[in-house]
ZAVO-451800 format. One line per 3 residues: number of its first residue (from 1); their letters; for each residue x, y, z of N, C-alpha, C. Coordinates in Angstrom, 3 decimals. Layout:
N
NUM = a = X:Y:Z:X:Y:Z:X:Y:Z | ...
This chain:
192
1 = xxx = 75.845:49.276:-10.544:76.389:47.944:-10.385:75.833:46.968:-11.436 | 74.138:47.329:-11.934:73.878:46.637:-12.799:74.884:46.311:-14.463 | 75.110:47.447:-14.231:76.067:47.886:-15.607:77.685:47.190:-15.512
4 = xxx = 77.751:46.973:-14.746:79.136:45.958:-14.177:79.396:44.671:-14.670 | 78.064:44.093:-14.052:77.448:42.996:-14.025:77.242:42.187:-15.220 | 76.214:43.367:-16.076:76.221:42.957:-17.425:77.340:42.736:-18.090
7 = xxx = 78.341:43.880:-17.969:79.357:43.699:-18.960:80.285:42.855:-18.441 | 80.430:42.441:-17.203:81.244:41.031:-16.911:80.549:39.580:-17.425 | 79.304:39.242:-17.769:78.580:38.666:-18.204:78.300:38.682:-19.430
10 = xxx = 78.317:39.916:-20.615:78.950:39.714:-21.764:79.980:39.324:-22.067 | 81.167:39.589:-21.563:82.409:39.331:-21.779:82.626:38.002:-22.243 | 82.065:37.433:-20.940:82.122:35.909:-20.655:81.743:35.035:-21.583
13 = xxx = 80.438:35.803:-22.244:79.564:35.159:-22.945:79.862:35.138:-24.347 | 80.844:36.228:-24.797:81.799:36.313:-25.789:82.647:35.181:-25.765 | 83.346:35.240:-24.833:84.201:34.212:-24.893:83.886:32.851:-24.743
16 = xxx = 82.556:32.590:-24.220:82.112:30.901:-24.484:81.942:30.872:-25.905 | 81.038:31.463:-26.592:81.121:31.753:-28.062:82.675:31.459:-28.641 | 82.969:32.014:-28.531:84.628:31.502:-29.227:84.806:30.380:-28.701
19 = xxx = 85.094:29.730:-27.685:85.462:29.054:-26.982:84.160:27.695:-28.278 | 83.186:27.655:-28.125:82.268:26.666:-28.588:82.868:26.801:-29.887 | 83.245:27.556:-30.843:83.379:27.752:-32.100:84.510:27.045:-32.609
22 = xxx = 85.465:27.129:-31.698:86.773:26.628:-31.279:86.929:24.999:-31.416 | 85.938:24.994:-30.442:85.754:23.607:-30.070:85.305:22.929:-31.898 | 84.344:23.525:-32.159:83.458:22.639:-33.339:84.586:23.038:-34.309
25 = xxx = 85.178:23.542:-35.005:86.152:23.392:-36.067:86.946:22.759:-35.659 | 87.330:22.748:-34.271:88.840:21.760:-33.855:88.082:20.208:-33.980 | 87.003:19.924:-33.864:86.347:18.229:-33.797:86.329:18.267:-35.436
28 = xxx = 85.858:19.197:-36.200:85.550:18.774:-37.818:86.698:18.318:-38.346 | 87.987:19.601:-38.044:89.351:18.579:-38.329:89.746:17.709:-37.867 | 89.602:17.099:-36.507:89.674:15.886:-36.055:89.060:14.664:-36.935
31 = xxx = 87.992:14.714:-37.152:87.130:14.326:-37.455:87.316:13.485:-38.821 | 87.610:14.450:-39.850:88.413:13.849:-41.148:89.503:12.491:-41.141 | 90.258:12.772:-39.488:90.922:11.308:-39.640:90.606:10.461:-39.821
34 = xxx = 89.278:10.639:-39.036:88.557:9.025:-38.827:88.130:8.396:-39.668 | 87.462:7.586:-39.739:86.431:6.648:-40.385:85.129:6.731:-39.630 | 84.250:6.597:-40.506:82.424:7.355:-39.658:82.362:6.263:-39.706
37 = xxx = 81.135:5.696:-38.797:81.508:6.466:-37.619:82.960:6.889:-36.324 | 82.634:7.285:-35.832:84.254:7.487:-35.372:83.570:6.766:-33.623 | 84.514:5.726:-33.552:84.665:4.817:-32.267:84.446:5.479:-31.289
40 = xxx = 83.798:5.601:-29.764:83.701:5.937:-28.629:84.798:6.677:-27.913 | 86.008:5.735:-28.482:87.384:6.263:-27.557:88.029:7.017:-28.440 | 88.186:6.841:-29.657:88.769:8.425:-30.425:87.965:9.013:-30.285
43 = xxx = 86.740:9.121:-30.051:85.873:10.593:-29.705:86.227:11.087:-27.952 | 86.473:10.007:-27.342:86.966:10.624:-25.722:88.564:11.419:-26.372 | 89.493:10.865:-26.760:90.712:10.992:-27.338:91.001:12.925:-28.179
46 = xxx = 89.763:12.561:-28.818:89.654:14.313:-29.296:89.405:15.106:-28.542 | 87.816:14.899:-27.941:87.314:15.281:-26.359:88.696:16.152:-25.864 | 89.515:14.926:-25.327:90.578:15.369:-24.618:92.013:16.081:-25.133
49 = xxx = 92.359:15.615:-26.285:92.656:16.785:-26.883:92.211:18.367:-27.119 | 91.155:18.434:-27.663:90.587:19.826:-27.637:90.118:20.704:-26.420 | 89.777:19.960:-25.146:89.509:20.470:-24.325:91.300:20.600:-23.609
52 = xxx = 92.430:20.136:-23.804:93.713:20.688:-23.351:94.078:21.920:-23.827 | 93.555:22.145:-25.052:93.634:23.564:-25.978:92.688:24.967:-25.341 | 91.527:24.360:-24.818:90.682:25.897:-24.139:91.369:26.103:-23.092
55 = xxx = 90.467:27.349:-22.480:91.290:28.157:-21.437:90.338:27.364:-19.995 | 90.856:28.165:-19.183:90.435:27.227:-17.534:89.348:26.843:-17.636 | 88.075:27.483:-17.524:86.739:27.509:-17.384:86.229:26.684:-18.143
58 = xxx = 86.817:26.130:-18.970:86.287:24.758:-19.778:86.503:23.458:-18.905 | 85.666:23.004:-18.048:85.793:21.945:-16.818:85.327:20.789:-17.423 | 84.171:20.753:-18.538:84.311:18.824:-19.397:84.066:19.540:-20.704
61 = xxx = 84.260:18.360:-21.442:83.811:18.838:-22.788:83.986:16.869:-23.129 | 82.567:16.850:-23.937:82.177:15.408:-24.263:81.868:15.070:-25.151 | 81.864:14.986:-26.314:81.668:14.307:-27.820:80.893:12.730:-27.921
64 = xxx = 79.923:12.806:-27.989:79.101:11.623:-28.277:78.491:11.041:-29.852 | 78.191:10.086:-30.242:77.626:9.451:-31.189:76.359:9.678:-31.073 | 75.610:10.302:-31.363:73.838:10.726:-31.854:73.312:9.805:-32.229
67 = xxx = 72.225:9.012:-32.545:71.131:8.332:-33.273:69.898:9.359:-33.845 | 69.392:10.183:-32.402:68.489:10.946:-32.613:68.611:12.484:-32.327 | 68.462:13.371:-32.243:68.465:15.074:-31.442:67.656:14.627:-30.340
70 = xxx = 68.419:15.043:-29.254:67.266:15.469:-27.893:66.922:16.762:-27.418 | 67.714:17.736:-28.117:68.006:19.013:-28.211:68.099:19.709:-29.303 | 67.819:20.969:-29.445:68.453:21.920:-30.611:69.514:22.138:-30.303
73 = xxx = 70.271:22.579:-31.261:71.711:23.018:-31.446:72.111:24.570:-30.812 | 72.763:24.826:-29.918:73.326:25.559:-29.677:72.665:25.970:-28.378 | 72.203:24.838:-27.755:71.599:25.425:-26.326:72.094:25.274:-25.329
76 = xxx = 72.391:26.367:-24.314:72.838:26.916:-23.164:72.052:27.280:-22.113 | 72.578:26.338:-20.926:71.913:26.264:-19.848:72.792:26.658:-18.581 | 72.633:27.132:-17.793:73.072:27.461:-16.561:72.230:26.363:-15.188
79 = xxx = 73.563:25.682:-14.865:73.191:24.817:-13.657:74.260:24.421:-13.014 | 73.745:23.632:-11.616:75.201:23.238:-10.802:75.534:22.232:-11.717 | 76.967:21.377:-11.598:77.877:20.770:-11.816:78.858:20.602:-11.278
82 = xxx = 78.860:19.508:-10.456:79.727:19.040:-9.072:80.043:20.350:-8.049 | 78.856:21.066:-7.602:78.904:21.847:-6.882:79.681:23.576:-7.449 | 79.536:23.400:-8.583:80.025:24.685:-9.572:78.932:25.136:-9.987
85 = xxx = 78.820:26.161:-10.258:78.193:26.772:-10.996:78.205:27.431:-12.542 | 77.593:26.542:-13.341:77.993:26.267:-14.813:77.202:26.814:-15.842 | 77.670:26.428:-17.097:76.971:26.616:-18.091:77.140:25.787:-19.500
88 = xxx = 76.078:24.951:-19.481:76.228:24.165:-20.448:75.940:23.888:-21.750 | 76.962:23.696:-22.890:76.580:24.264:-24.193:76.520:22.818:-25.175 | 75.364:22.886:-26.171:75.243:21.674:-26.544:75.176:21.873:-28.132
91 = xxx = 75.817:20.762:-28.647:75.806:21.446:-30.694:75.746:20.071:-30.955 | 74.955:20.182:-31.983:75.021:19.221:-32.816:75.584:19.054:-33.939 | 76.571:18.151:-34.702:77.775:18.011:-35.570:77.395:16.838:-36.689
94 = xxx = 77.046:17.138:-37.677:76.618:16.062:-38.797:77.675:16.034:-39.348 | 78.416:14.601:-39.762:78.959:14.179:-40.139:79.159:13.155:-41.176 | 78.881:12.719:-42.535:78.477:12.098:-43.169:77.156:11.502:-42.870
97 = xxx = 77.349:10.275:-42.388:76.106:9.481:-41.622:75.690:9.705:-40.368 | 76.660:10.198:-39.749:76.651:10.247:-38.221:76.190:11.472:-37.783 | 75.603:11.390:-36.559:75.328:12.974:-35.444:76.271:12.764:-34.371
100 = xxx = 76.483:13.954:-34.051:77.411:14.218:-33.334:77.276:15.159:-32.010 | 76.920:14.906:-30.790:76.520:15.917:-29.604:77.783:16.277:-29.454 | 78.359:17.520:-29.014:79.370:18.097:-28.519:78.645:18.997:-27.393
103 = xxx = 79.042:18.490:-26.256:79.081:19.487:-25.131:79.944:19.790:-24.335 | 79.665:21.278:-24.306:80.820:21.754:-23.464:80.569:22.379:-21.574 | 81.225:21.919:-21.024:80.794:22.813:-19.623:81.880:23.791:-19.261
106 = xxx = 81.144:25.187:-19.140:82.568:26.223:-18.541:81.617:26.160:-17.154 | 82.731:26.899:-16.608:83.028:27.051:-15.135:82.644:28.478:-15.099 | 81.525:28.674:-14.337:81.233:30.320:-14.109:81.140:30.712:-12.751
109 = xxx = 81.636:29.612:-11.414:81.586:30.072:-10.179:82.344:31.344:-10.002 | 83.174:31.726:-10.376:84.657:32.779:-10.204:83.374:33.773:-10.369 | 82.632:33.786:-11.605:82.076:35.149:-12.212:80.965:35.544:-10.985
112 = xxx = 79.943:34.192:-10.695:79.251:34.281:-9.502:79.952:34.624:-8.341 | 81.162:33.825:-7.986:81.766:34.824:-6.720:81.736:36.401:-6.264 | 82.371:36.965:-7.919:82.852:38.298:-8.262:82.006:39.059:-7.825
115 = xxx = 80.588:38.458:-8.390:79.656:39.302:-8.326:78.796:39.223:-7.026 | 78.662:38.269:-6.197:78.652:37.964:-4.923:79.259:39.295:-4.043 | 80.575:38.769:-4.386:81.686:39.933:-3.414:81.010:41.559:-3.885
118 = xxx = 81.155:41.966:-5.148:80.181:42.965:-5.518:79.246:43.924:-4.635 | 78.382:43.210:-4.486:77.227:43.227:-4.086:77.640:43.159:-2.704 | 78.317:42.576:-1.801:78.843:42.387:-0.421:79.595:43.809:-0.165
121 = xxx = 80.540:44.177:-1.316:81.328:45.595:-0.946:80.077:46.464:-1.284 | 79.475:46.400:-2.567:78.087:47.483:-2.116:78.070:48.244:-1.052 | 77.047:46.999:-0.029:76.601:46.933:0.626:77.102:47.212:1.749
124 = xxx = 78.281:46.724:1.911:78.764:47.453:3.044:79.239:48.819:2.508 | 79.537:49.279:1.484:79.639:50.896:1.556:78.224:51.457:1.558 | 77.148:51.125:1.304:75.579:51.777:1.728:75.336:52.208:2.852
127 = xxx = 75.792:51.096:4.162:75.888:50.872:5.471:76.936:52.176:6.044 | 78.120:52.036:5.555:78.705:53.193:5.671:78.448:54.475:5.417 | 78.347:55.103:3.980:77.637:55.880:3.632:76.630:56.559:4.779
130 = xxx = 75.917:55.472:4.847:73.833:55.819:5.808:74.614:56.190:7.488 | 75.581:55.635:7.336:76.091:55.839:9.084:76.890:57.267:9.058 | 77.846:57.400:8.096:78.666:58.939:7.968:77.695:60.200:8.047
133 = xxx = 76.411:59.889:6.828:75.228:60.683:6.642:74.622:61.020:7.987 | 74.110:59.650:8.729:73.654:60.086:9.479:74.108:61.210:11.132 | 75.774:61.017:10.844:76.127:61.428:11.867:76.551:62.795:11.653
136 = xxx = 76.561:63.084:10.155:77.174:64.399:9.570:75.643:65.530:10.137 | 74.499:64.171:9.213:73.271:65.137:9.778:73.226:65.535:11.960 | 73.159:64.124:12.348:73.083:64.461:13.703:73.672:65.570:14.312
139 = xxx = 74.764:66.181:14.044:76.036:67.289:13.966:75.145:68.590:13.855 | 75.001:68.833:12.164:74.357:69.788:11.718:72.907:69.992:12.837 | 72.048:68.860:13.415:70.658:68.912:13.993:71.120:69.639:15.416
142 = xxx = 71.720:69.005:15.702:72.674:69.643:16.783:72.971:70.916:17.169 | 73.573:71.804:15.922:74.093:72.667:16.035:73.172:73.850:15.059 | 72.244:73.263:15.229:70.988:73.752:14.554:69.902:74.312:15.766
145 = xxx = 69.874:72.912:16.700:68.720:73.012:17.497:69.129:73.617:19.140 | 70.673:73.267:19.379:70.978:73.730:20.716:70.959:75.484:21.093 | 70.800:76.044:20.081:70.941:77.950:20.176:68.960:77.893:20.262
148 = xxx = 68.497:77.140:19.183:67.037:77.054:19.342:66.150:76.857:20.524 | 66.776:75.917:21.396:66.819:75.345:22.424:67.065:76.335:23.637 | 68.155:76.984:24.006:68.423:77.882:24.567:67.562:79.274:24.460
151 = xxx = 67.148:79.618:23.281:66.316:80.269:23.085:64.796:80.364:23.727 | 64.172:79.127:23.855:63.121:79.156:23.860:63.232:78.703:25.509 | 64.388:78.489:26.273:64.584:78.209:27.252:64.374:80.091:28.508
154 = xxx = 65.157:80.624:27.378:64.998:82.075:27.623:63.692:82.307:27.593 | 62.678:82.252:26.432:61.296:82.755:26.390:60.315:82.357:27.568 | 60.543:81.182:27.889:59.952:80.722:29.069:60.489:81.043:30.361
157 = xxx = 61.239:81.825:30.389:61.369:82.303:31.525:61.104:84.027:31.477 | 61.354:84.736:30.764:60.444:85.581:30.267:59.052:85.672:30.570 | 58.317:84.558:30.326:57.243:84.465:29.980:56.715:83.897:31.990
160 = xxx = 58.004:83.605:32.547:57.625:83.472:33.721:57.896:84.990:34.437 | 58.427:85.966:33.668:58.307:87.366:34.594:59.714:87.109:35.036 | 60.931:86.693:34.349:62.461:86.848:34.712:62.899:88.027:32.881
163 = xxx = 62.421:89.397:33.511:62.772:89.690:32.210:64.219:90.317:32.209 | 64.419:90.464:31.354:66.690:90.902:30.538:67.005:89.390:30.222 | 66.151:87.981:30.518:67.158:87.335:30.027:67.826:87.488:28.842
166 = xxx = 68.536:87.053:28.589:69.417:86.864:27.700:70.034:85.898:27.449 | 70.208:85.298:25.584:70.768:84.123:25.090:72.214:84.478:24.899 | 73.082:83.204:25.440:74.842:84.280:24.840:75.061:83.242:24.410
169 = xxx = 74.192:82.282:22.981:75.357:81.767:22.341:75.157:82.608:20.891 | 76.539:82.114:20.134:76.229:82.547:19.150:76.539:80.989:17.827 | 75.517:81.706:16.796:75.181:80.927:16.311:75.914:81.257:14.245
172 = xxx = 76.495:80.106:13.820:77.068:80.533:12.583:76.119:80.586:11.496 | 74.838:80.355:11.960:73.499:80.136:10.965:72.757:81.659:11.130 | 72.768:82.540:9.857:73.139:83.757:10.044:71.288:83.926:10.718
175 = xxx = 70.464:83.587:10.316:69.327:83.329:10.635:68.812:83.327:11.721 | 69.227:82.151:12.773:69.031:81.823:13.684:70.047:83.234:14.810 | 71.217:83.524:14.222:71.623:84.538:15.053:70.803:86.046:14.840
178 = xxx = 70.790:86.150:13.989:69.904:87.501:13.941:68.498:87.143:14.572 | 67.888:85.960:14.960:66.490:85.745:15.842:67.171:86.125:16.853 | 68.109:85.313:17.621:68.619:85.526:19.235:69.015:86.932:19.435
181 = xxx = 70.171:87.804:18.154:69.895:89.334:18.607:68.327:90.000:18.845 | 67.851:89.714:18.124:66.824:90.564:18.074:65.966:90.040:19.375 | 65.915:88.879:19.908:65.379:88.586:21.246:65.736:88.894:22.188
184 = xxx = 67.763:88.827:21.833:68.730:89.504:23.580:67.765:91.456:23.512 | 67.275:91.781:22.137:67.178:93.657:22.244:65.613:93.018:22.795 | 64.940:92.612:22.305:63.209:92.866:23.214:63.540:92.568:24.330
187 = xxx = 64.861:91.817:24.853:64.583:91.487:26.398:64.529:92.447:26.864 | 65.884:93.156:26.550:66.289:94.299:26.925:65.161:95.456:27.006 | 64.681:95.939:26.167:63.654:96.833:26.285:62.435:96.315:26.850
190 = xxx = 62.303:95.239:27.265:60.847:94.994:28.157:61.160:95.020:29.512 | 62.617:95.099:29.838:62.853:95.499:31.395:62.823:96.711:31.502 | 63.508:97.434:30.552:63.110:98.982:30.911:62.037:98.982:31.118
């Protein structure tokens, strides 16, 4: 399951990669329209343009005016976001004079679900599994121990001076039947 996991989690992680890459060439050509710095609301305006262009899991994407770095470039964090479970990607975009934060948030609850449910079907096939096992074994113990059983039910009475008993089951465990013949013949010859 680990191996599942991962590669649903690469996948993903491929595709934020594109998805971020996407994003930063689609703002650089944006970008050229403007005049630097570029105003608050053509940066919401692109924002919202480029984020109509990604696929679902892109839930904000925000373009800000920099003064300083508060971050390195290209860092990704995993946290809630309005009760989602996210991942948030942050770049920094130099632009003549200007810095430029671009962040993006995808949406990774679906992937956490998936893998949730995962782990839930597991688990209930383990449960299953351990219950079939155990009843396949109980069967086999069964049909293992009841000729054994009978057997030694015989010896003790034998052993109380009732001799010829005799065991009449028979048993498909070639083992255990060749013990009970060979016990039905000593009965036999200790009554003679």
């Amino acid at each position: 399951t680990q191996y599942i996991f991962d590669k649903m989690w690469n996948t993903q992680l491929q595709q934020t990669m594109q998805n971020e890459q996407y994003t930063l060439n689609s703002f650089l050509s944006y970008a050229y329209y403007y005049a630097d710095p570029i105003k608050e609301k053509d940066l919401k305006d692109i924002a919202s343009r480029i984020q109509s262009t990604l696929n679902d899991n892109v839930i904000a994407l925000n373009i800000t005016n920099e003064s300083t770095l508060t971050s390195s470039s290209g860092t990704r964090i995993f946290k809630t976001y309005q009760q989602l479970y996210c991942l948030e990607s942050k770049c920094y975009v130099p632009i003549s004079t200007s810095m430029y934060e671009v962040t993006i948030i995808f949406d990774y609850t679906h992937l956490k679900q998936l893998e949730n449910d995962i782990w839930v079907a597991y688990t209930i096939y383990s449960i299953i599994s351990s219950l079939l096992i155990g009843i396949v074994l109980f069967y086999l113990s069964k049909k293992i121990s009841l000729p054994l059983a009978n057997l030694s039910s015989a010896v003790e009475a034998i052993s109380d001076g009732h001799y010829g008993e005799h065991v009449n089951i028979k048993s498909n465990e070639l083992e255990i039947q060749t013990l009970i013949d060979n016990f039905n013949k000593m009965s036999d010859d200790t009554k003679k």
